[in-house]
C-alpha positions as CSV (number, residue, x, y, z in Angstrom):
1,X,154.8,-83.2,-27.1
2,X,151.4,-83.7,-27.0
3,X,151.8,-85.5,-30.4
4,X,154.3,-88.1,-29.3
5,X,151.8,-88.7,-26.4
6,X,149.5,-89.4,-28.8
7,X,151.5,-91.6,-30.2
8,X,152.1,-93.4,-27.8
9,X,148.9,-94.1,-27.0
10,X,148.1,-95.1,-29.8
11,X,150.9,-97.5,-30.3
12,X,150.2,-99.1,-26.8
13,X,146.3,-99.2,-27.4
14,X,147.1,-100.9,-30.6
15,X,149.8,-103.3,-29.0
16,X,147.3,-104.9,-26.5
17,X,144.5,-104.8,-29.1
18,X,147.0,-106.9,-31.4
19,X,147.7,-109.5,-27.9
20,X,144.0,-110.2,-27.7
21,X,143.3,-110.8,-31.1
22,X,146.1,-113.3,-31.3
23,X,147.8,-115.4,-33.5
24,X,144.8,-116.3,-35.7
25,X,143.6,-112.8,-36.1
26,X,147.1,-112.0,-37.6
27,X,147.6,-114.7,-39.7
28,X,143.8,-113.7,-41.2
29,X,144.4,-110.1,-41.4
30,X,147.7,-111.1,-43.3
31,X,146.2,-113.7,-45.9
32,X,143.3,-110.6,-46.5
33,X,146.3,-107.9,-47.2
34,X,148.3,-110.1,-49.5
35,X,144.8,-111.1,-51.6
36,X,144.2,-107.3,-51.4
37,X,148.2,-106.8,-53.3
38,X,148.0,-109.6,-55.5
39,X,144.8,-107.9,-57.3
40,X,146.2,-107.3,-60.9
41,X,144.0,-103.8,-60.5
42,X,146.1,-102.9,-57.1
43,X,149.2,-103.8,-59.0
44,X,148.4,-102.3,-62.0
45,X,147.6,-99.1,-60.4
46,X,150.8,-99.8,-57.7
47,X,152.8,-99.7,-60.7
48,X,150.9,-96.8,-63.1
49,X,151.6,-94.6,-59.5
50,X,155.5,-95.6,-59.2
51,X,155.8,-94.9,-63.2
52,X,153.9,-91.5,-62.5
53,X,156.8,-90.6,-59.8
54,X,159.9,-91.4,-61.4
55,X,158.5,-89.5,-64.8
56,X,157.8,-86.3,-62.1
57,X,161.1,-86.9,-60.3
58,X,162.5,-86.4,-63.4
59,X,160.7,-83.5,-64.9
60,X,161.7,-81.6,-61.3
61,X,165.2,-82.8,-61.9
62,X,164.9,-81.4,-65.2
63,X,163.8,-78.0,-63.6
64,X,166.5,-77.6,-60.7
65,X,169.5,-78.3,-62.9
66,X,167.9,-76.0,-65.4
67,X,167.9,-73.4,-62.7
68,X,170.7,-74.1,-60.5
69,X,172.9,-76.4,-62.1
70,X,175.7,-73.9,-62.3
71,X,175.4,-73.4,-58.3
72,X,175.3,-77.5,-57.4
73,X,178.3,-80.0,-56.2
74,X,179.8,-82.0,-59.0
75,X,177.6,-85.4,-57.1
76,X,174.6,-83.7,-57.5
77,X,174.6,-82.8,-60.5
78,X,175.8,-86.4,-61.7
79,X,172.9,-87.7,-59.3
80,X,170.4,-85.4,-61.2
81,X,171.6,-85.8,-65.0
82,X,171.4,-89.3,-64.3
83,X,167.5,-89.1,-62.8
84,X,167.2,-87.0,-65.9
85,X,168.6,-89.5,-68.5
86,X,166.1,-91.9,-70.8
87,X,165.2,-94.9,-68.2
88,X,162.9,-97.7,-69.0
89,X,160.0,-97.7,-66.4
90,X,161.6,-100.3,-64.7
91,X,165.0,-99.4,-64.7
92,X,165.0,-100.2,-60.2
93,X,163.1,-101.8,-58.7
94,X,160.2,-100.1,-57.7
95,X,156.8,-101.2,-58.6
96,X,158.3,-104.1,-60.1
97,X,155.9,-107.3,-59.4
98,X,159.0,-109.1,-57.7
């Protein structure tokens, strides 16, 4: 409880600091955040991270079929031989530049 009171707070301390700062404030704080992600270092590392997660994601898939496969659903195993399977980096569409 005393967390989503926090919360809260937070959100309506936030909410009238946001009023008072206005329009202008927003539209700054925007333009700064989309300089900040169209740094080729941010996306470069964005993308290195994403890259990183599917290439774990699949090493733990890996692990769980190799370990319960025999115990799973029929969907789940599909879901995880096909996380599994050789995929490009950019096979979806995370970390893509689009």
């Amino acid at each position: 409880m005393r967390k989503r009171l926090m919360f809260m707070a937070g959100a309506a301390v936030g909410y009238v600091l946001g009023a008072k700062a206005g329009r202008e404030r927003y539209e700054q704080l925007s333009g700064a955040a989309q300089r900040f992600m169209g740094n080729p270092a941010v996306r470069n590392t964005m993308e290195s991270a994403a890259q990183n997660g599917r290439q774990a994601a699949a090493r733990a898939a890996g692990m769980v079929n190799e370990r319960a496969g025999d115990r799973l659903p029929g969907p789940v195993v599909e879901k995880l031989r096909s996380v599994q399977g050789n995929r490009t980096p950019m096979d979806d569409d995370w970390g893509s530049s689009s």
